[in-house]
N, C-alpha and C positions, 0 to 999 in steps of 0.2 A: 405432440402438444405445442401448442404457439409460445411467442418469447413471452407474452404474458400472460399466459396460466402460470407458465414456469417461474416467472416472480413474483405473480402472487403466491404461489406454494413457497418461492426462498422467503418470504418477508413473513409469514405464517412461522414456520420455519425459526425465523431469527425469534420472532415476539415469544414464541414458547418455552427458546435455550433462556431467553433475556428473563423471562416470571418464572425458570428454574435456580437462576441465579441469583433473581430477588433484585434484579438491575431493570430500568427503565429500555424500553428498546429503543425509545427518541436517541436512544445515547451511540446508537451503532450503526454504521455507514455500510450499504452496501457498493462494491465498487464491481460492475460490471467490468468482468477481465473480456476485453475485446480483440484482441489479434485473432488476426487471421478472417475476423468475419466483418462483411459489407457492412456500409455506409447505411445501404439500406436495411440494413440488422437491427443496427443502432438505433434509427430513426423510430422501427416497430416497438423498440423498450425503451424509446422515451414517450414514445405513446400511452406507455403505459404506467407515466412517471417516473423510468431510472433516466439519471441526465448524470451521472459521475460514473466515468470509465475508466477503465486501466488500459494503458498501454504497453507492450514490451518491447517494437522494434521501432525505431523511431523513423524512420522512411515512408513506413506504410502508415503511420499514426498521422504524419504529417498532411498527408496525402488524406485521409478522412477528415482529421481539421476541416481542412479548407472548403468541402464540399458541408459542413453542418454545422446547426445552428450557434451563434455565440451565445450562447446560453448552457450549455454542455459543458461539464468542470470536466477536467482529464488531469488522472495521474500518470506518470511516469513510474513503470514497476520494471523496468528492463534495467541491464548492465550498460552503463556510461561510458563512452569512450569521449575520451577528455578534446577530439576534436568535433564532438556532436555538443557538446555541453554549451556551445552558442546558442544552438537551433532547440534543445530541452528551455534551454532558460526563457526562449522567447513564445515558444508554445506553451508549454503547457503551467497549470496552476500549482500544482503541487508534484515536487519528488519524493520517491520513496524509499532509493534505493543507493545512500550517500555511504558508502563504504570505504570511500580514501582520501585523503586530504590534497590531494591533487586535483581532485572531482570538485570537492568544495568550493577550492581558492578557482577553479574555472567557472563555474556557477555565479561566485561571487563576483568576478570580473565582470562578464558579462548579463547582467543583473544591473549593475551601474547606471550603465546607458541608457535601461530600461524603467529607469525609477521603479524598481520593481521589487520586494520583499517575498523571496517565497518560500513557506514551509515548508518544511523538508524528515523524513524520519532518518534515522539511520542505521543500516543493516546490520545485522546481528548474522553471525553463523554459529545458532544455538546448537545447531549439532556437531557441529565440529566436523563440517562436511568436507574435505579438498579439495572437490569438484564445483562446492559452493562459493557464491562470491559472498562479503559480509564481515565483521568485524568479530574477533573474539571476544568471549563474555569477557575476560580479565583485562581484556585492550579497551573497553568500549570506553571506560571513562576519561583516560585520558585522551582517545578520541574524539570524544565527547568535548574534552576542553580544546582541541582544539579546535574544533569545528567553530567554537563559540567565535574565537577573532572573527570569524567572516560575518558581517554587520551585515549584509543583504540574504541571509540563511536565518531564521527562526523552525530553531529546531524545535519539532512538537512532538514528537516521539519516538519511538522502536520499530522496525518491521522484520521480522523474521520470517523463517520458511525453512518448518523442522525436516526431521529425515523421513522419505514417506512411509507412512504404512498404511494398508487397507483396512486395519483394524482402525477405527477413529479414536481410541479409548489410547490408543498407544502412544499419539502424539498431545497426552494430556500434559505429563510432567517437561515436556518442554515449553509450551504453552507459559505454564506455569514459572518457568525457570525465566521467561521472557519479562513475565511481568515484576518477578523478584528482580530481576537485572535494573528494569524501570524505577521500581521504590529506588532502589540505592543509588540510583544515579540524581533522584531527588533529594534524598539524603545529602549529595553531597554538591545541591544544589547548581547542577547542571542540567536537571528536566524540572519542569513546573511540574506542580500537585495535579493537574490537569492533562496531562499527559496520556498521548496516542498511542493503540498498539494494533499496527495491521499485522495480521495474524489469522490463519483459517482458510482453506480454500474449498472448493465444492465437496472435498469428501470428510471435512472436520471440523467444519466452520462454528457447529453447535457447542463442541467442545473448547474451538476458542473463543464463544462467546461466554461459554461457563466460569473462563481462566482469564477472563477481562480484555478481549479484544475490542475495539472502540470501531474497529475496517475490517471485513470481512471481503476477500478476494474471491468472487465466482464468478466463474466463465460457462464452464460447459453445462453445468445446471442452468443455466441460464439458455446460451446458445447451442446448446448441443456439441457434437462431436465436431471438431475443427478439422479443416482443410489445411492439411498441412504443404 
């Protein structure tokens, strides 16, 4: 199938989790996860209306940048290393993936120069993974507050990435644990009532539109199997 059957079937898809949930589907973003596949991948699914990508290496994202159109939003979903945090701050629109306060304040730096304010969510390792990068649910808020000093960072919300299972039912209650993490941290008024939650990837994604994901991350429904 082409990349645009395939999203017209993911956006089908989202519209039926979103009227199981009794939520508008205007309210959910799909973020085409693109590593690993051509420029002219991309070009075919914005043909067919997706223009907001994810990125995870940031070499190769750079490198697509520059060959497409400025009109293409792009997230940053990969791990920061705090000497790329120049070149994140000056490509791309939004990060996703703000897990240490070392990553912030270089964000923040460099951000400056760029009169530039940019959203940001911040990782959560809902599962309590080792191998995962992410913030613990008991750490996030005062995370949370510190992330606040950095004036060039508007923090808009959560992004997680549960333990996998092939069962999609299984990563319901972390889902859920993400968005409970969310309210509380509005509770204590460090996320607005308005508040993002990327969350879901091609094998679960209905379930985390059921549990209030606002971003849903797919790649290989989308493009198929990746070139590793």
């Amino acid at each position: 199938m082409t990349i645009a059957t395939n999203l017209g079937q993911i956006q089908q898809r989202i519209g039926k989790a979103a009227e199981r949930a009794k939520r508008d589907a205007a309210e959910i973003s799909l973020v085409a996860v693109s590593k690993r596949m051509t420029a002219d991948s991309l070009r075919e699914a914005a043909t067919a209306g997706q223009l907001l990508f994810g990125e995870n290496y940031l070499q190769e994202a750079v490198d697509k940048i520059s060959l497409l159109p400025a009109e293409f939003i792009w997230h940053f979903i990969g791990h920061i290393q705090s000497n790329k945090a120049k070149t994140v701050a000056e490509k791309f629109d939004v990060v996703e993936t703000v897990d240490r306060l070392k990553i912030a304040a270089s964000l923040n730096k460099h951000l400056a120069p760029l009169n530039k304010i940019m959203p940001v969510y911040l990782q959560v390792n809902i599962g309590r993974e080792p191998q995962k990068a992410g913030v613990l649910p008991e750490k996030m808020a005062e995370f949370a507050e510190g992330v606040a000093q950095y004036k060039r960072l508007r923090v808009v919300g959560l992004m997680a990435m549960p333990p996998f299972s092939p069962e999609p039912e299984n990563t319901r209650k972390y889902f859920r644990k993400v968005r409970e993490l969310a309210d509380d941290l509005v509770a204590a008024h460090l996320l607005t009532k308005d508040y993002g939650l990327s969350m879901g990837m091609s094998g679960d994604f209905e379930v985390a539109i059921e549990e209030g994901a606002t971003l849903v991350r797919v790649g290989t429904a989308i493009f198929g199997k990746r070139i590793s």
